[in-house]
C-alpha positions as CSV (number, residue, x, y, z in Angstrom):
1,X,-80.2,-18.2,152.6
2,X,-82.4,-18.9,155.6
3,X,-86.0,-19.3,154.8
4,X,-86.7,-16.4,157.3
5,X,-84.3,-14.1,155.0
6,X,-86.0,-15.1,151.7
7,X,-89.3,-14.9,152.5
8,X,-88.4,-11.4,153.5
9,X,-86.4,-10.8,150.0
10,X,-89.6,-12.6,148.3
11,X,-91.8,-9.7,150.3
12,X,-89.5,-6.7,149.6
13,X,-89.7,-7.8,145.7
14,X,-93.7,-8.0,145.8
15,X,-93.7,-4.6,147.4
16,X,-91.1,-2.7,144.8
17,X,-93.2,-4.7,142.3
18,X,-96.7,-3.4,143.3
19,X,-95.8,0.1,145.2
20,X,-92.6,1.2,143.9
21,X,-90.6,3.5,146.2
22,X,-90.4,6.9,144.6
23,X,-89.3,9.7,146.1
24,X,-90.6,13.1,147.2
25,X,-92.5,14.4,145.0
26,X,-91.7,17.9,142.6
27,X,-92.9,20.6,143.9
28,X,-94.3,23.7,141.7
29,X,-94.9,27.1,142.9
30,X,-98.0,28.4,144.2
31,X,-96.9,32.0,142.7
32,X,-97.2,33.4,146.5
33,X,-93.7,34.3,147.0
34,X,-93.9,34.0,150.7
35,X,-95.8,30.2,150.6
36,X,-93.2,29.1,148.3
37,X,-90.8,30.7,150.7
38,X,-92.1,28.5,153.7
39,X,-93.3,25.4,151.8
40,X,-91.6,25.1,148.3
41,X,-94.4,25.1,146.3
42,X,-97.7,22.4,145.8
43,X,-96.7,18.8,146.2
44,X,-96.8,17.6,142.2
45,X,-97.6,14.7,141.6
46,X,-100.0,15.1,145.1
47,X,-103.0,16.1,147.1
48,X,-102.7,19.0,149.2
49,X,-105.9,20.3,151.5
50,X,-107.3,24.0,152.3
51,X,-109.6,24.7,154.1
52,X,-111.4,27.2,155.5
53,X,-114.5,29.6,155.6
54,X,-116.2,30.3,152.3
55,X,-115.1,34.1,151.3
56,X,-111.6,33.3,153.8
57,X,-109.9,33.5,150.8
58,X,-109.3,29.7,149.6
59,X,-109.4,30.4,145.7
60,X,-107.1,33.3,146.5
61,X,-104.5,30.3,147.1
62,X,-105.1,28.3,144.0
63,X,-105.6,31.6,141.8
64,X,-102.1,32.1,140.9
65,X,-101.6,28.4,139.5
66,X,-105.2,28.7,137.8
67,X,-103.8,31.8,135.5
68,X,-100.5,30.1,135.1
69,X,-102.1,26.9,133.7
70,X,-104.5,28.8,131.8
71,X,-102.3,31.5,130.1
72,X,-100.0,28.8,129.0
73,X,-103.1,27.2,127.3
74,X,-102.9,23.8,129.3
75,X,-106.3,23.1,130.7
76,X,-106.7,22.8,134.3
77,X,-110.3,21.4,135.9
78,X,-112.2,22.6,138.3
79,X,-114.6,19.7,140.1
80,X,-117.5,22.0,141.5
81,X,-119.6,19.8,143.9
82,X,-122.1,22.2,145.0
83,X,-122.1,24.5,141.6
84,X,-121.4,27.6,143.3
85,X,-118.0,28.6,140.9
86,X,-118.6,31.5,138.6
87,X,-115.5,31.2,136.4
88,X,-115.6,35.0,135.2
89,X,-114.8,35.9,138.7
90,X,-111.6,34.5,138.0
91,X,-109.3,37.3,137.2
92,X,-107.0,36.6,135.0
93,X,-107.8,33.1,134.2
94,X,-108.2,32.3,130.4
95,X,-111.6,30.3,130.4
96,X,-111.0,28.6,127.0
97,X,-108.2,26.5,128.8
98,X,-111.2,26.0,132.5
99,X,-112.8,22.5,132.4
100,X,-115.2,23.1,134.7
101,X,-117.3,20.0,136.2
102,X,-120.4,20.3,138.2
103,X,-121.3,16.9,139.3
104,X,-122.8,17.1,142.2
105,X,-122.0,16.3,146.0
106,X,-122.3,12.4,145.7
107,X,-120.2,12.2,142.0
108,X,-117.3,14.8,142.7
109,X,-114.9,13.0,144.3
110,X,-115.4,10.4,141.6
111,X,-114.7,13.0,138.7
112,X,-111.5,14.1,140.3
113,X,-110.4,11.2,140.7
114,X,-110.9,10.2,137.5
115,X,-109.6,13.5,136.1
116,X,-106.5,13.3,138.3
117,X,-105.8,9.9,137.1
118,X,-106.0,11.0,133.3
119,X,-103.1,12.5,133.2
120,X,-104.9,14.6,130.8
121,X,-104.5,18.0,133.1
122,X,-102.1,19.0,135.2
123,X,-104.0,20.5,138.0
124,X,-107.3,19.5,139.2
125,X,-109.0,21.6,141.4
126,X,-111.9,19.4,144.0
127,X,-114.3,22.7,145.4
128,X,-116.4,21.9,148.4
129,X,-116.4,18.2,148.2
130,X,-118.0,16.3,151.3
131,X,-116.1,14.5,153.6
132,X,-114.0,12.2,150.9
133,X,-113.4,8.9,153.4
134,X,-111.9,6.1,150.9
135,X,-112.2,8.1,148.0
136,X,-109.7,10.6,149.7
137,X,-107.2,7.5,149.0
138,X,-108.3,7.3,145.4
139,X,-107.9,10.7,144.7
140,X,-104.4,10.2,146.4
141,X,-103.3,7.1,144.4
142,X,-105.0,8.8,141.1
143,X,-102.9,12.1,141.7
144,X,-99.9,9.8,141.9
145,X,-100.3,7.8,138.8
146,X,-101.6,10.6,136.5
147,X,-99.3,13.1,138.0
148,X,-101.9,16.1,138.4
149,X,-101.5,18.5,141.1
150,X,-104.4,18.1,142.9
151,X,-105.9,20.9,145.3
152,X,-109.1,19.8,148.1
153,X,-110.7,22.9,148.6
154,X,-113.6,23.2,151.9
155,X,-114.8,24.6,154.5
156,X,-113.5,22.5,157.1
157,X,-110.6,19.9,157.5
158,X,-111.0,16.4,156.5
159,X,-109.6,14.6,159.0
160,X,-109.6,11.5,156.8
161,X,-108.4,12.8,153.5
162,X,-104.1,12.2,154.6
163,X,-102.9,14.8,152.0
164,X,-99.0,15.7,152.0
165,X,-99.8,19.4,152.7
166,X,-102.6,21.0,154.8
167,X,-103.4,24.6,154.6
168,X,-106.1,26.4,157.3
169,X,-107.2,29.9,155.6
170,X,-107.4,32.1,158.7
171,X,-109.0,35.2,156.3
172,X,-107.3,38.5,156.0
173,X,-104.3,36.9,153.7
174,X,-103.4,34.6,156.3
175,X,-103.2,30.9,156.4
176,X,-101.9,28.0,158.8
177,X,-99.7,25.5,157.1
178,X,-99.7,21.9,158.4
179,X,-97.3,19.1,157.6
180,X,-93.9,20.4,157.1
181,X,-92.8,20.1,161.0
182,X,-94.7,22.4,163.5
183,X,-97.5,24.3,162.4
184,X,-97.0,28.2,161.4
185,X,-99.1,31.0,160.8
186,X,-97.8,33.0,157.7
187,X,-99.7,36.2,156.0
188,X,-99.6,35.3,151.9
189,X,-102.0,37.7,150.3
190,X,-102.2,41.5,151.1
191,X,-99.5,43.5,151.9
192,X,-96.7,42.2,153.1
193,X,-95.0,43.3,156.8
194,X,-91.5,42.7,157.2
195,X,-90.7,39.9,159.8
């Protein structure tokens, strides 16, 4: 063997051995029957991204998964970085199964990241975290090795945080999804109009 060819075995075999190739990951379903339609579900283990105007309707995506979790009596958390969440107003969501986690702006993307890696829950929800920057990496890698769902909810996109799914909440039940191909526009909540 050349040494050109082995020192490109000798590379492959440090990469499998520090960043194993896996493949895609599972996805569960959002209980939206016409999100799961379009994308399969949320990328698990992953990161996935909403974003959009507060009262748009963000929660309304993760809401379904939140009661699913919680009725099943696995505990899901909730990383509240501006302390705004009022858990009652959760319908449906059983609050003895709700960590919820109000660290502030500067320590939530930490505590996500460090619930994420756990593996201790399955979902993690981040609420209104600021821009992430490296830590959006973190919480990536962390998702990955603790295999938590993990949901970014804000008000506007992070261009930085390179999550496997990207949803826009346009308001009025409908939402942009990004990273499957082209973008599409697709109503989710409300009544439903036949296409």
């Amino acid at each position: 063997m050349s040494s050109h060819a082995a020192t490109i075995a000798a590379l492959r075999a440090h990469l499998n051995h520090v960043a194993p190739h896996r493949g895609p990951p599972d996805l569960i379903p959002t209980g939206l029957p016409s999100l799961d339609t379009r994308i399969g579900g949320w990328p698990s283990p992953g990161v996935s991204a909403i974003h959009g105007p507060v009262g748009s309707g963000r929660l309304g995506l993760v809401l379904p998964e939140l009661q699913r979790h919680t009725q099943a009596q696995r505990t899901v958390a909730v990383v509240d970085a501006m302390g705004w969440l009022y858990p009652p107003g959760l319908p449906g969501v059983d609050l003895r199964h709700l960590m919820l986690i109000r660290p502030g702006s500067a320590r939530a993307a930490w505590a996500a990241t460090q619930l994420a890696g756990s593996g201790a829950v399955p979902m993690v929800v981040l609420l209104d975290p600021p821009r992430l920057g490296r830590e959006g990496l973190r919480l990536i890698r962390a998702a990955g090795s603790g295999h938590s769902t993990t949901l970014v909810l804000s008000e506007a996109q992070d261009p930085e945080l390179h999550s496997a799914l990207r949803i826009e909440v346009l308001g009025q039940g409908r939402v942009r999804v990004q990273g499957q191909g082209a973008p599409y526009i697709l109503k989710v909540l409300g009544p439903q109009k036949p296409e």
